[in-house]
C-alpha positions in Angstrom: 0.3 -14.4 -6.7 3.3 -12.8 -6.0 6.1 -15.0 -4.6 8.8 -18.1 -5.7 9.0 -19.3 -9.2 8.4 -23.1 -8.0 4.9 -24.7 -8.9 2.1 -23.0 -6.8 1.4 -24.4 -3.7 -2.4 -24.7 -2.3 -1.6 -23.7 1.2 0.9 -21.1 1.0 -0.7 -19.1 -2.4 -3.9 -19.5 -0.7 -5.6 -20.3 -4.1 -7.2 -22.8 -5.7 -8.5 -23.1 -9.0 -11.2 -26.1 -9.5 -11.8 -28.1 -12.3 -14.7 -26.9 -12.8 -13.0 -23.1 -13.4 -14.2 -22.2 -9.6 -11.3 -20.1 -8.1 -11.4 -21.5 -4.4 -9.9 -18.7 -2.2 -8.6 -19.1 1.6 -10.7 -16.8 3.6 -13.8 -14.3 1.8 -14.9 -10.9 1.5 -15.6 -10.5 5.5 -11.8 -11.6 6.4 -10.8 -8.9 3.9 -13.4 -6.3 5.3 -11.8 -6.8 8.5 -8.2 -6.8 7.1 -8.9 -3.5 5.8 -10.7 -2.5 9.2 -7.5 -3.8 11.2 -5.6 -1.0 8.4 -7.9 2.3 9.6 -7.4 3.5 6.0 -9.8 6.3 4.9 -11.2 7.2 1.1 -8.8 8.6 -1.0 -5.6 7.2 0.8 -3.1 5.3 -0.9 -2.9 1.2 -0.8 -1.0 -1.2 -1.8 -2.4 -4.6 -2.5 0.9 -7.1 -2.6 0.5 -9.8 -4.4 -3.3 -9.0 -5.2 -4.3 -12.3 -7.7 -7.3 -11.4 -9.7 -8.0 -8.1 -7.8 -11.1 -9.4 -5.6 -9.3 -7.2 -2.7 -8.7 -4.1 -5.2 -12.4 -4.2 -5.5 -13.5 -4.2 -2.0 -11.2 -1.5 -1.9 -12.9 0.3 -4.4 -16.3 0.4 -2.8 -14.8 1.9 0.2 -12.9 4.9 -1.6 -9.5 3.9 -1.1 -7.4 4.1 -4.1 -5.8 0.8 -4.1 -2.9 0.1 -6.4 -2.1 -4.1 -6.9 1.1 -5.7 -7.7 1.6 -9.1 -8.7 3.8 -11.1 -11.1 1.4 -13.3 -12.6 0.3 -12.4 -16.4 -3.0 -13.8 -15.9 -3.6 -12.7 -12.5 -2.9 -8.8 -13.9 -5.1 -9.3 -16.4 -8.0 -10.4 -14.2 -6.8 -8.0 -11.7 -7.1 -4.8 -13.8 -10.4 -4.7 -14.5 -11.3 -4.1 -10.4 -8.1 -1.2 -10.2 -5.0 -0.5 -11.1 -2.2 -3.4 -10.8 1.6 -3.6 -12.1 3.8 -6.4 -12.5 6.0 -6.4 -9.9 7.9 -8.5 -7.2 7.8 -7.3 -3.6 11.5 -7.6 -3.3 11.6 -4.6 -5.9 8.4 -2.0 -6.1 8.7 0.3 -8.4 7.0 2.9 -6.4 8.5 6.2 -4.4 9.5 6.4 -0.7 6.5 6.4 1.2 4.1 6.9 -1.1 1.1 4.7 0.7 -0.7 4.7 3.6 -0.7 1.7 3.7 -0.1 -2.0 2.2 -2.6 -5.4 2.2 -0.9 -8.6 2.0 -3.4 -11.9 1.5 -0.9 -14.8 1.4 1.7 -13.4 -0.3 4.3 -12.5 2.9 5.3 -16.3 2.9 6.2 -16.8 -0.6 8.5 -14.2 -1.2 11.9 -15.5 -2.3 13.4 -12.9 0.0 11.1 -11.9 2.3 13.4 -9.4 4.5 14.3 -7.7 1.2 10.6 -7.7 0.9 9.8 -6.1 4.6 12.5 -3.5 3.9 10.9 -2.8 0.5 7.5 -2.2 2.2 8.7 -0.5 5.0 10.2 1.8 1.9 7.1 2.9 0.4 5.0 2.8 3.2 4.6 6.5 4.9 5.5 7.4 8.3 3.0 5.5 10.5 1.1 3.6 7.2 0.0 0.2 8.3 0.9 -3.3 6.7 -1.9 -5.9 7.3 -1.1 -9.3 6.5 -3.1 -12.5 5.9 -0.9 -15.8 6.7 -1.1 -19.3 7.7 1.1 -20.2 10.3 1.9 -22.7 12.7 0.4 -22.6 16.2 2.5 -24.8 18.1 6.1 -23.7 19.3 9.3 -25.0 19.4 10.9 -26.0 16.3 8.6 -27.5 13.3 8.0 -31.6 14.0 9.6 -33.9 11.6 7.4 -35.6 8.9 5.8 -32.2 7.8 4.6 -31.9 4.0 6.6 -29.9 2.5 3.8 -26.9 2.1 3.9 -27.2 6.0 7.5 -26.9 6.9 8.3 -23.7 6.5 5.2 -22.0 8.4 6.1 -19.6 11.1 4.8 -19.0 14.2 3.4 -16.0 15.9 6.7 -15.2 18.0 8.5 -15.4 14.7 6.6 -13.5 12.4 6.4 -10.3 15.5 10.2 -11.0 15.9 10.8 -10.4 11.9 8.5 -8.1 11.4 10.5 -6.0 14.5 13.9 -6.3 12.8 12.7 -4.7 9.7 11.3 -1.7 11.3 7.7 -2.2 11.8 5.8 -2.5 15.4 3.2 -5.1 15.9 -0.4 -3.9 16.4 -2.0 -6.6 16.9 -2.8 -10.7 15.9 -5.9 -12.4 15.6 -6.3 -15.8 14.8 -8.8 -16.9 12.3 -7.5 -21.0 12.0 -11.6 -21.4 10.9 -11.0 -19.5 7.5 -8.2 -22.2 7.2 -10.6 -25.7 8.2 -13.1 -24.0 5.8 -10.5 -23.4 2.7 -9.4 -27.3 3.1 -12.9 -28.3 3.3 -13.4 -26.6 0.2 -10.8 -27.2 -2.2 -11.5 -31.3 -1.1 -14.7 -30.8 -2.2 -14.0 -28.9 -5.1 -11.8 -31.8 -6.2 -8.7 -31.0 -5.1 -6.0 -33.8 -3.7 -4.7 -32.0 -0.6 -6.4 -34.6 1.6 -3.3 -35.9 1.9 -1.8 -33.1 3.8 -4.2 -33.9 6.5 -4.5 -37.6 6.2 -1.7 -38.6 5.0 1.8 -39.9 6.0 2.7 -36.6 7.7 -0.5 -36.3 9.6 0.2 -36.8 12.8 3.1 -34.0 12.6 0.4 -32.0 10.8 -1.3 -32.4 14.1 1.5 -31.6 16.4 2.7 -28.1 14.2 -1.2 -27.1 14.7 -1.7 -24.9 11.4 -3.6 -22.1 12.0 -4.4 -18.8 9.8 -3.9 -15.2 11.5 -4.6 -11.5 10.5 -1.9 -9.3 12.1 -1.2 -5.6 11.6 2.1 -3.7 11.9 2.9 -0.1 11.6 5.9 1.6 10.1 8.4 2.3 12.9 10.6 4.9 12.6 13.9 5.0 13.7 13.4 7.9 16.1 10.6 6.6 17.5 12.3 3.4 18.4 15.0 5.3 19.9 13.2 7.3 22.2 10.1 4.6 22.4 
């Protein structure tokens, strides 16, 4: 996945890999389905897929005619991802694609680990067209006010909904709309405990009872490219 150079975390990349070679992934092929629903984007239009992993989006994609283009920065993930579409190596904070040359971009957990995420907006906002849609898959934290104290550190930096329409606003994109899907979230932690995983401690832990206080939670949203003009006369 796209995002910081420190070790991979299982909440924020979304992705677990068991030790059994199982690739646990946070939410399936029906929260993508509606991602791309929530994007409107027709066959033959133009997607990005940011941060696309192994390309199990690209190939959903696929099957519904859109000509989705991944980027990622992981060698392995490229590799895997190229044989659903086409995929480059690339950060967010710096596409090498023209000005508004999509219709539209997909981000599945990759909006919360970019190093510089409002480089990364502007960047989007860049090569999206006029009016082309971001979707975005994120966990973030339900409860407001500031985070509680005694968060694990995968925890603390989680967002909530206020935050993520406010940032998205000052980068020139207009909310659409949120939905929460927090389920896709109990379901991924089930899952990768199962699977063998050790992030039972996030929720059992020391830091527990903040866990319980932040109230994680797991939302598709949708934005569309403002443009200046628009805002001024909106």
């Amino acid at each position: 996945m796209i995002g910081r150079s420190a070790p991979r975390d299982l909440y924020r990349t979304g992705r677990f890999d068991a030790p059994g070679g199982e690739t646990v992934r946070l939410g399936d092929s029906e929260l993508t389905g509606r991602a791309l629903d929530l994007g409107g984007w027709r066959a033959g239009e133009r997607v990005l897929d940011l941060g696309c992993g192994g390309g199990a989006s690209l190939a959903l994609m696929r099957l519904r005619g859109i000509a989705a283009v991944g980027a990622d920065v992981s060698p392995a993930a490229l590799a895997a991802a190229r044989r659903n579409g086409a995929a480059v190596a690339a950060d967010g904070a710096c596409l090498p694609f023209a000005d508004g040359g999509f219709a539209g971009v997909l981000a599945e957990c990759s909006l919360g680990l970019m190093a510089d995420l409002p480089r990364t907006l502007r960047e989007l906002r860049r090569v999206l067209a006029p009016g082309g849609r971001l979707v975005a898959a994120e966990p973030y934290r339900r409860a407001a006010g500031p985070p509680p104290d005694g968060l694990p550190a995968c925890l603390r930096d989680l967002r909530t909904r206020a935050e993520w329409c406010a940032l998205l606003a000052a980068h020139g994109f207009a909310p659409l709309g949120w939905e929460d899907r927090s389920e896709a979230l109990r379901a991924f932690a089930a899952r990768i405990i199962f699977a063998g995983g050790a992030p039972a401690s996030v929720w059992c832990g020391p830091g527990a009872a903040a866990v319980k206080r932040m109230r994680p939670g797991y939302a598709l949203f949708v934005a569309r490219r403002e443009d200046r003009k628009e805002a001024d006369h909106g």
